[in-house]
C-alpha positions as CSV (number, residue, x, y, z in Angstrom):
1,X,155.6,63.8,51.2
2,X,152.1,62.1,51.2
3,X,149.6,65.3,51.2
4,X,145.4,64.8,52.5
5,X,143.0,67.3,51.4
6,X,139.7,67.4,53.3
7,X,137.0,69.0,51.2
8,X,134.2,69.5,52.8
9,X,131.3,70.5,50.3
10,X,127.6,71.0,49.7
11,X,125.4,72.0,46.7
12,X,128.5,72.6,44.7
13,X,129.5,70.6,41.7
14,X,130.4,72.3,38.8
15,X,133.3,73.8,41.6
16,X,134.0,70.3,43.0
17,X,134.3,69.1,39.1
18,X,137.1,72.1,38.5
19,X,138.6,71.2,41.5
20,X,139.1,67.5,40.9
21,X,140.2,68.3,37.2
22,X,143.2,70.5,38.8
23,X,144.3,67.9,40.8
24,X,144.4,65.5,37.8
25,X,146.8,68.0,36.5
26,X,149.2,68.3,39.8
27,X,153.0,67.3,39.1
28,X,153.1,66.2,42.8
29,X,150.9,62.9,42.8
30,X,151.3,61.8,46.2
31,X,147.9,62.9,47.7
32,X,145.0,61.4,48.9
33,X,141.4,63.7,48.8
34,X,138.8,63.2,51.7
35,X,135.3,64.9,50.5
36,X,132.9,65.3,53.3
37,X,129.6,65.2,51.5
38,X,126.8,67.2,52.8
39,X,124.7,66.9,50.2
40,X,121.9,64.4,49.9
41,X,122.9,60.7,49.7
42,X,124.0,59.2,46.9
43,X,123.9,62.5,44.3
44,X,127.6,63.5,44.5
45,X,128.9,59.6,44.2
46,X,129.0,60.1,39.9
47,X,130.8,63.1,40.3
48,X,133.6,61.4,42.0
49,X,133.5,58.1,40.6
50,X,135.4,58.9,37.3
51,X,138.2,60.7,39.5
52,X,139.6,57.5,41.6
53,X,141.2,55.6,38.9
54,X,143.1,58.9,38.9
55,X,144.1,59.1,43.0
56,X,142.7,58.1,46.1
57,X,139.6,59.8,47.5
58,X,137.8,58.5,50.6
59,X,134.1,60.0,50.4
60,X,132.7,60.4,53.7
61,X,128.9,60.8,53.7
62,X,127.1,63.0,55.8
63,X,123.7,64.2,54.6
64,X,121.8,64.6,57.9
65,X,125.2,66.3,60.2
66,X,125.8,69.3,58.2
67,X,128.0,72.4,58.9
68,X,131.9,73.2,57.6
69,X,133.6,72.9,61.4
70,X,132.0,69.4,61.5
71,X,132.8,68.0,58.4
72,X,136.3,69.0,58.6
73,X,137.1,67.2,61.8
74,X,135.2,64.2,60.2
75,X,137.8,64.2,57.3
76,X,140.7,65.2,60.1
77,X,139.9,61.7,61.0
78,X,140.7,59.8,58.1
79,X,143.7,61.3,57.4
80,X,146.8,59.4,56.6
81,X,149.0,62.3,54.8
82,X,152.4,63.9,56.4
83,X,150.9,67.5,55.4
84,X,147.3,68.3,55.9
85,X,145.6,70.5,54.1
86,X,141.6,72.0,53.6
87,X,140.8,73.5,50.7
88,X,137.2,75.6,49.7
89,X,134.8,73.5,47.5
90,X,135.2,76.5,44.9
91,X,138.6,76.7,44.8
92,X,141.0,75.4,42.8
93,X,144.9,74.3,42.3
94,X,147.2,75.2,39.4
95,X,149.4,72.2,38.5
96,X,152.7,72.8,40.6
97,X,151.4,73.6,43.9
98,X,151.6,70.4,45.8
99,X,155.1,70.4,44.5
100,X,155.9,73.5,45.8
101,X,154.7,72.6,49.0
102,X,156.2,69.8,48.7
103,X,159.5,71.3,48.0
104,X,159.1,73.8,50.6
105,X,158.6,71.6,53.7
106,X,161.4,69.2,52.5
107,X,164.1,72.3,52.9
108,X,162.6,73.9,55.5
109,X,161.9,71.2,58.3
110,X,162.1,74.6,61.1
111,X,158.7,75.2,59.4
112,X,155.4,74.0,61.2
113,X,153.0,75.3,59.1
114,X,153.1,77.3,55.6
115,X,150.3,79.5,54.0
116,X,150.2,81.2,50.7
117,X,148.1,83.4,49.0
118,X,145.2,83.6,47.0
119,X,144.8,84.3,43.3
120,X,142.0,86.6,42.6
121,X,140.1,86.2,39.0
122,X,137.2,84.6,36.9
123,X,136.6,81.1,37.2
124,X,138.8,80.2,34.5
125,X,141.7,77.4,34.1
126,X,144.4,80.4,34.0
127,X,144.4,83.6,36.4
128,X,147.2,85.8,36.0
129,X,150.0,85.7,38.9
130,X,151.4,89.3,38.6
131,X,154.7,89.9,40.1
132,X,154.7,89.4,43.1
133,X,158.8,89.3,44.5
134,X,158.2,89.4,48.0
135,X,160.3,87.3,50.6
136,X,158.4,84.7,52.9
137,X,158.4,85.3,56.7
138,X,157.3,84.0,60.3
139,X,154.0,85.3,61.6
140,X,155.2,85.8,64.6
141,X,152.1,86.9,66.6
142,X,148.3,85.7,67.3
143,X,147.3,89.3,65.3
144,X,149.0,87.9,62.2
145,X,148.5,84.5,62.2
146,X,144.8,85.8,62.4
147,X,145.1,87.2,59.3
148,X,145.6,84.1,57.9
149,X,143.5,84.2,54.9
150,X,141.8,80.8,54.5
151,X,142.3,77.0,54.8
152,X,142.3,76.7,51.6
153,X,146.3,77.9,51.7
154,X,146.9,76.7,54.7
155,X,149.6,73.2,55.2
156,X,150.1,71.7,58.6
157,X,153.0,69.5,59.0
158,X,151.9,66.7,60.8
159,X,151.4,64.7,62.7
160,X,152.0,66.8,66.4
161,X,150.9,70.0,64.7
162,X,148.0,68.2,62.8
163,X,147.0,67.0,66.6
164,X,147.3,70.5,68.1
165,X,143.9,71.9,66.7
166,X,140.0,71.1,66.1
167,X,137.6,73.2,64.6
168,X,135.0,74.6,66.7
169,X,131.8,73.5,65.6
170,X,129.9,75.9,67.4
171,X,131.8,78.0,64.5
172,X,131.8,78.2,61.0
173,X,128.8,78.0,58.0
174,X,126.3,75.3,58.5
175,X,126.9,75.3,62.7
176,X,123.3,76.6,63.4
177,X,124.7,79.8,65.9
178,X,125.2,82.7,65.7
179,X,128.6,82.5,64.5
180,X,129.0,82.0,60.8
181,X,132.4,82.4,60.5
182,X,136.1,82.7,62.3
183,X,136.2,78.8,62.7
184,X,139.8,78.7,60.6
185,X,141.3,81.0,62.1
186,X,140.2,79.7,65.5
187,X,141.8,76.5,64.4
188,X,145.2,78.6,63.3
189,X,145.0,80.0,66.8
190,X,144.6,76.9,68.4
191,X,148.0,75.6,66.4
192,X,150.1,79.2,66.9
193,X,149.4,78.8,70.7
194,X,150.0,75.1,70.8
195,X,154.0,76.4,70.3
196,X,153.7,75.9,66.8
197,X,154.9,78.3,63.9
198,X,153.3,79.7,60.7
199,X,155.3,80.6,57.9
200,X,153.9,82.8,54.6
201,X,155.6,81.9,51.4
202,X,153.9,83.8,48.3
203,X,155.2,81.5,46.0
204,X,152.2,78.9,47.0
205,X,149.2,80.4,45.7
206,X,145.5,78.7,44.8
207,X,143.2,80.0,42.9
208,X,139.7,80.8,44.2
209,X,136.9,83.4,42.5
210,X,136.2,86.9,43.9
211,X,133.3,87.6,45.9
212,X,132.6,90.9,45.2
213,X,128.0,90.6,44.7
214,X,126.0,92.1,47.1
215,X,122.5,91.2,47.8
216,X,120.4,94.0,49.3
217,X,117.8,92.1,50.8
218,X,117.6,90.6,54.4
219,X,119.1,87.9,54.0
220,X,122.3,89.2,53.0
221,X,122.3,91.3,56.1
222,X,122.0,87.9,57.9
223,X,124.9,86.7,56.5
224,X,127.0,89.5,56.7
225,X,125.6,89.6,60.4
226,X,126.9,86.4,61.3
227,X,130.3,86.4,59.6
228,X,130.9,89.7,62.1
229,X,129.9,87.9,64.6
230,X,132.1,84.8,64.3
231,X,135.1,86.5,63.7
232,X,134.9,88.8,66.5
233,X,134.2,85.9,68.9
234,X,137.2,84.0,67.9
235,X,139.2,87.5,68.3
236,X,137.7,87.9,72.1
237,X,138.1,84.3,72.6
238,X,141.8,84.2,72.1
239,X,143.1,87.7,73.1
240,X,143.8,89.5,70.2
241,X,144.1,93.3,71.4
242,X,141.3,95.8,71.7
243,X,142.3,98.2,69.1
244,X,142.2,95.8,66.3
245,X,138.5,94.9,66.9
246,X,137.7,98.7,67.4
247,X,139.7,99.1,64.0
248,X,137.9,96.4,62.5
249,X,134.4,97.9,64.0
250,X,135.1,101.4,62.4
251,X,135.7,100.2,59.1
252,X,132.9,98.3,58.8
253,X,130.5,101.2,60.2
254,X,132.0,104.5,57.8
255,X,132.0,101.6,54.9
256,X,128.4,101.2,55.3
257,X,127.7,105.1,55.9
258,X,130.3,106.1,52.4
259,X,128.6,103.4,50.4
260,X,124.6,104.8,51.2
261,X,126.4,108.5,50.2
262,X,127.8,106.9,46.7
263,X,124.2,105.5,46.4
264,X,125.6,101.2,46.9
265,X,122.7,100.4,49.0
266,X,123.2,97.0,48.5
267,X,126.6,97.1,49.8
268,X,125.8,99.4,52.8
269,X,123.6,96.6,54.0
270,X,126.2,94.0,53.9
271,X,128.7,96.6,55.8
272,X,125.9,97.4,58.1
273,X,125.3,93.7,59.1
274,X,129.1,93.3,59.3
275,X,129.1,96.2,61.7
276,X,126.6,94.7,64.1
277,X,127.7,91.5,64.1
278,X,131.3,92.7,65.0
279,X,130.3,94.4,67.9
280,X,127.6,91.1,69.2
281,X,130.4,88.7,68.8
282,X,133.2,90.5,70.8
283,X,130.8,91.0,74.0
284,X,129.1,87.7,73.6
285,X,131.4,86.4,76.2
């Protein structure tokens, strides 16, 4: 099965350079990668240039029309792949994923869509796997296809599936709102409720870095602010039940209370601006 990644990236390239090197290394080689470039024009053409003797990549760029939802759909648009797939510009791929995918979709033609999971460590070539023996399942419900972790491990079979979503672009980093987050899992709404099924299968996993820094200034409190926000919007927007955004709401509110106690200023900021931003998305429509 022919696979497309859309990558949409900007001021990244040490990332993007991992990234591209890990795909060099995949035993699956039937791929094509669509970058949508944000950054300015013409500074992230040598960075790809070596690559394409290696596989295709179509490099779509789009200095002056910035933001994640936006550039995604872009790259939706050149896609030619049977599976269809959007991974971070900081993560990467150990060598047998594609294949496993791959694999996966080829025995199991029930399944729509499969995620997998991430693998948490230092941005190294190697992160260690740990045992992890459990069986895949259905999500069988909006509430856990919400927790859907990223795109990054998501794969839509295509091309009805592929057709059944479009990120929001009022949604997402780089949109200009309010809402700086909850544009994937808008788009894995859109799919679920489009009669489509989501399968987990822990044996695809990619590799990303953990983001554990805090920043205890103001704009961090923006940020955190606006990634609330997003994701509570998106929760409103498609129905997911009270409870869990009360849930949600609590733990971000005693997290930021516990961590000024234990003296973690810096992260009782972020869990402060989390808790606001909760609360503004849900009743923002």
């Amino acid at each position: 099965m022919k696979f497309s990644l859309v990558l949409a990236t900007v001021d990244r390239t040490d990332e993007v350079e991992r990234f591209l090197i890990s795909l060099e290394k995949q035993t699956h080689k039937d791929f094509e990668l669509i970058v949508v470039d944000q950054n300015p024009e013409g500074t992230f053409a040598p960075l790809l240039e070596p690559h394409k003797v290696n596989f295709p990549i179509v490099h779509l760029e789009r200095p002056d029309d910035r933001g994640v939802s936006k550039s995604r759909n872009a790259g939706i648009q050149r896609a030619t792949g049977e599976v269809l797939t959007f991974p971070d510009d900081d993560c990467w791929y150990p060598p047998e994923l594609l294949e496993t995918v791959n694999n996966f979709m080829k025995n199991r033609p029930d399944v729509d869509t499969v995620s997998g999971r991430m693998a948490h460590g230092p941005a190294e070539p190697k992160v260690e796997l740990g045992n992890h023996a459990e069986e895949g399942y259905f999500l069988d419900s909006r509430l856990k296809v919400a927790q859907v972790p990223g795109p990054w491990g998501l794969f839509v079979r295509g091309p009805e599936a592929q057709k059944a979503g479009i990120f929001d672009e009022t949604l997402g980093p780089g949109a200009g709102t309010p809402w700086g987050s909850g544009e994937d899992t808008d788009y894995y709404l859109q799919v679920y409720e489009a009669g489509f099924n989501f399968f987990y299968d822990p044996s695809v996993v990619v590799y990303h870095p953990i983001a554990t820094q805090y920043y205890a200034d103001r704009s961090d409190l923006q940020r955190s602010y606006r990634y609330g926000a997003g994701r509570t919007r998106v929760w409103k927007k498609h129905r997911l039940p009270f409870w869990y955004f009360a849930y949600e709401v609590s733990r971000s509110g005693v997290g930021s209370v516990l961590s000024l106690l234990q003296g973690r200023v810096s992260k009782a900021i972020w869990h402060w601006g989390a808790f606001r931003g909760k609360i503004r998305g849900w009743y923002s429509g």
